[in-house]
C-alpha positions in Angstrom: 244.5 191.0 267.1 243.8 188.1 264.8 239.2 189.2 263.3 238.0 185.1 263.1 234.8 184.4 261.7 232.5 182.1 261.3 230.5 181.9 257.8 227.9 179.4 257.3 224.9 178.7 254.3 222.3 176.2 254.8 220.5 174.7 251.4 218.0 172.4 251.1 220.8 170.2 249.2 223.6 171.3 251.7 225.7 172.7 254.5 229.0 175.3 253.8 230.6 176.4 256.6 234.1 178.7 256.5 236.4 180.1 258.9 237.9 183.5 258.2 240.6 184.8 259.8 241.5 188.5 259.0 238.9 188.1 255.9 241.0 185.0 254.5 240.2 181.6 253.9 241.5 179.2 257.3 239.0 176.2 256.8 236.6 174.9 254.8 233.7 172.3 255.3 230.6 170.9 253.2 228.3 168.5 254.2 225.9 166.6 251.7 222.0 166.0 253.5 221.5 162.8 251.3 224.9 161.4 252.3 225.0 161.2 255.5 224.9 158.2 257.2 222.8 156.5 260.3 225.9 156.1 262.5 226.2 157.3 265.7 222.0 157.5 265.9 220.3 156.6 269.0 217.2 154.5 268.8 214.8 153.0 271.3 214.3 150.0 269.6 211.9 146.9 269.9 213.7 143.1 269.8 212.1 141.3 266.7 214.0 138.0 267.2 216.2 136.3 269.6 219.0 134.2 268.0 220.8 131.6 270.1 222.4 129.8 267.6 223.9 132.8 266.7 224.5 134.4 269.6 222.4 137.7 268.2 218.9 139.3 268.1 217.4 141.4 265.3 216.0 144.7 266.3 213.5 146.7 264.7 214.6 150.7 265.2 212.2 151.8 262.3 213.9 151.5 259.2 212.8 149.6 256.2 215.4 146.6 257.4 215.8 145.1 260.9 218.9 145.9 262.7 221.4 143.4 263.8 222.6 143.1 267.5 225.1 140.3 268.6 226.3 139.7 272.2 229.2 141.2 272.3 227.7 144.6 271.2 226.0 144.2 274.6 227.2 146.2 277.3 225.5 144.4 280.0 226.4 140.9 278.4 230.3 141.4 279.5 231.5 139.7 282.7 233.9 139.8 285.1 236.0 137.3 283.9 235.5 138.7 280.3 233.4 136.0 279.3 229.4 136.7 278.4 226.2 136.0 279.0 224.1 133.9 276.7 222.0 136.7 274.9 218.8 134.7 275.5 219.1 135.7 279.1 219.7 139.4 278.6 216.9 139.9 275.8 213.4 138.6 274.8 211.3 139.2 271.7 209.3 142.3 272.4 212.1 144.2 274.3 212.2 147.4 274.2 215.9 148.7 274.3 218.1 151.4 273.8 220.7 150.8 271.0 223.4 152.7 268.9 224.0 152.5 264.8 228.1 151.5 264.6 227.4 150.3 261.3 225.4 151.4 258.2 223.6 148.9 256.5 224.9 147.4 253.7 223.4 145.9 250.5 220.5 143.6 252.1 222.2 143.7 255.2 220.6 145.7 258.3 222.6 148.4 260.6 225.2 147.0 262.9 224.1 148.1 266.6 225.7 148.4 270.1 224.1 149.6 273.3 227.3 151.2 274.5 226.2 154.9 273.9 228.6 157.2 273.2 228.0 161.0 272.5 230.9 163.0 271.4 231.2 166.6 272.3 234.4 169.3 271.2 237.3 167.5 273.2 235.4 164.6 274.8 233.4 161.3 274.2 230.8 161.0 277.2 230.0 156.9 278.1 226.8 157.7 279.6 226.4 153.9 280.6 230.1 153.3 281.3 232.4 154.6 284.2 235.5 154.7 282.3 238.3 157.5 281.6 240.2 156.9 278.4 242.4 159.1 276.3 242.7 158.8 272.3 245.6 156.8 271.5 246.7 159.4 269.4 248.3 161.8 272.3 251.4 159.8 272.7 253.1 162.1 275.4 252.5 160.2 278.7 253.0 163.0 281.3 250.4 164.1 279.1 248.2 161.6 279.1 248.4 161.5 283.1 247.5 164.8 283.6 244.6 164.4 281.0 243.3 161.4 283.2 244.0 163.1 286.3 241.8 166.5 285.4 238.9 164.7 284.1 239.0 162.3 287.4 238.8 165.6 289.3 236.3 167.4 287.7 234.2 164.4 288.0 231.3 164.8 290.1 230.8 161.6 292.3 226.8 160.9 291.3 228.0 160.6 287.8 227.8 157.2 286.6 229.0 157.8 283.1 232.7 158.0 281.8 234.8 160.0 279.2 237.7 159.2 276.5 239.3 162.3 275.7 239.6 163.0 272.4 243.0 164.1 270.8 242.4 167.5 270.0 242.3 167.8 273.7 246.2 167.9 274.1 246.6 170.8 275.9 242.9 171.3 276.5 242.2 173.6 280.3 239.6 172.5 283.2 237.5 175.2 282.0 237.4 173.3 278.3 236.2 170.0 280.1 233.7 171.8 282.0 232.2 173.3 279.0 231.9 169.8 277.3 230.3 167.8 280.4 227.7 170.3 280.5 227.0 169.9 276.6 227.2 166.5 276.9 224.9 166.1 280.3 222.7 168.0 278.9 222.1 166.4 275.6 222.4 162.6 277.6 219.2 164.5 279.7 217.3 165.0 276.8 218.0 161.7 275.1 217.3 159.5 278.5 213.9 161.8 278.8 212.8 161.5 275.2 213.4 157.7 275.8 211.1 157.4 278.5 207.7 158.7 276.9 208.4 157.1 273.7 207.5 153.9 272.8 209.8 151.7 270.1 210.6 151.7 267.4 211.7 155.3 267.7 214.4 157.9 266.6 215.9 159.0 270.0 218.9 161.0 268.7 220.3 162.1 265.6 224.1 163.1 265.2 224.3 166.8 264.5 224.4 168.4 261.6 227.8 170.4 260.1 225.9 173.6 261.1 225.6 172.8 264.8 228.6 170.9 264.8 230.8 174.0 263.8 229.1 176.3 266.4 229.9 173.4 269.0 233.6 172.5 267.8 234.7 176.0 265.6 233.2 179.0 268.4 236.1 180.7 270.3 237.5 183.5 272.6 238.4 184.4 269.3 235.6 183.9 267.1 234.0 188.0 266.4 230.9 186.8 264.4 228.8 183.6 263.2 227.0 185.4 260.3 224.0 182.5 258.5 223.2 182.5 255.7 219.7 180.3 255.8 216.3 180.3 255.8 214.3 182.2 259.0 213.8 178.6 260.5 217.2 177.5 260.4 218.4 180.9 262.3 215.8 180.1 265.1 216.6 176.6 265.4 220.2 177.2 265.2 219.8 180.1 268.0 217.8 177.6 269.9 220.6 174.8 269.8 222.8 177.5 271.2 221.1 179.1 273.9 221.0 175.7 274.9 223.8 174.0 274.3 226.9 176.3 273.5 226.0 179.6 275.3 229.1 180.9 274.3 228.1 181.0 270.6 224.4 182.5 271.0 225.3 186.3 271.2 227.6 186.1 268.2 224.9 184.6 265.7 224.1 187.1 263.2 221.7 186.6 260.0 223.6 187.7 256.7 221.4 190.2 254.8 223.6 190.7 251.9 222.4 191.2 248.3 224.6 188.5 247.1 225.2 184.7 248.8 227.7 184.5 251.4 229.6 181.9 249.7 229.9 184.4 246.8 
């Protein structure tokens, strides 16, 4: 039986993470902290400016340059017909509202924002505001794609108001795969709507995770023996604590590396 581990090094600088399967080299991932990007962060932000004219509002989420928001970023803007509202009737200078970075900013340009939130977990993208099932474009098969639609519909529980677009390395993917996912993912929405309603704006609600909680989200298996970390004490306890909550499944196979030379070595 295939030995699969799970090898990661946190730095000040940077992330490493491996995958090891009978002691060789499967996969490989490094993640820079000064180059990652504001996309995909939630922010309970505070409307600076209405624009008419343009059909847009500037929104200040905290960073050095206002954020730009146009109407059709709105997700209460869309009508029936698939026409939208005038933004001056959906927000007002000294709104507070909840908004998504699609875009990083550029030059003297500020982010590009949405307030369609979307969270992505292993196999699935949750729509906390949207009640929508969608399947990446990429799983061609359409018997496929049915049954996809049909098990996520099921598994649904009828007080959800959200939706999901499965994600294409779900092709294949089991009920007890999705189930593992929308409790990630309700639970992280939980924390988010909670943090956003003792806050006041301009403030940080969510950041996208970093490559060492991403791999124990995405990379953990049946199959996975050991995660051994090599980090500093603080990063082993926060990492533990991300698991415990998040991906059970990965908590009891966290070790700390206590080696005389670096893991990566």
């Amino acid at each position: 039986m295939a030995r699969e581990d799970l090898l990661i090094h946190c730095s000040a600088q940077e992330t490493r993470v491996a995958v090891l399967v009978n002691g060789v080299l499967q996969d490989l991932h490094i993640e820079r902290r000064s180059q990652r990007g504001l996309v995909g962060n939630v922010y309970k932000g505070k409307v600076v400016r209405v624009l008419p004219g343009m059909q847009s509002a500037f929104v200040d989420i905290g960073l050095e340059r206002t954020a730009f928001l146009h109407v059709h970023d709105i997700f209460t803007a869309r009508q029936d017909d698939g026409s939208f509202k005038p933004i001056e009737y959906i927000l007002h200078d000294g709104d507070p509202v909840m908004v998504q970075v699609s875009k990083d900013p550029i030059g003297t340009k500020g982010a590009r924002l949405t307030t369609t939130i979307s969270l992505a977990g292993h196999k699935l993208v949750y729509l906390p505001k949207e009640r929508h099932i969608g399947v990446s474009q990429r799983i061609e098969d359409e018997p496929e794609r049915e049954r996809l639609k049909h098990l996520i519909t099921s598994l649904m529980p009828e007080s959800e108001k959200g939706g999901y677009i499965v994600r294409t390395c779900a092709e294949g993917a089991t009920a007890d795969d999705f189930q593992t996912d929308m409790k990630y993912l309700a639970l992280l929405w939980a924390k988010i709507a909670a943090k956003a309603g003792v806050s006041s704006a301009p403030t940080l609600l969510y950041q996208d995770l970093y490559l060492e909680e991403r791999s124990l989200r995405d990379m953990v298996n049946e199959d996975t023996d050991r995660v051994l970390v090599d980090a500093w004490d603080e990063n082993i306890e926060s990492l533990k604590g991300f698991a415990s909550q998040f991906v059970p499944a990965a908590a009891g196979k966290l070790q700390k590396y206590s080696g005389e030379i670096p893991l990566f070595e």
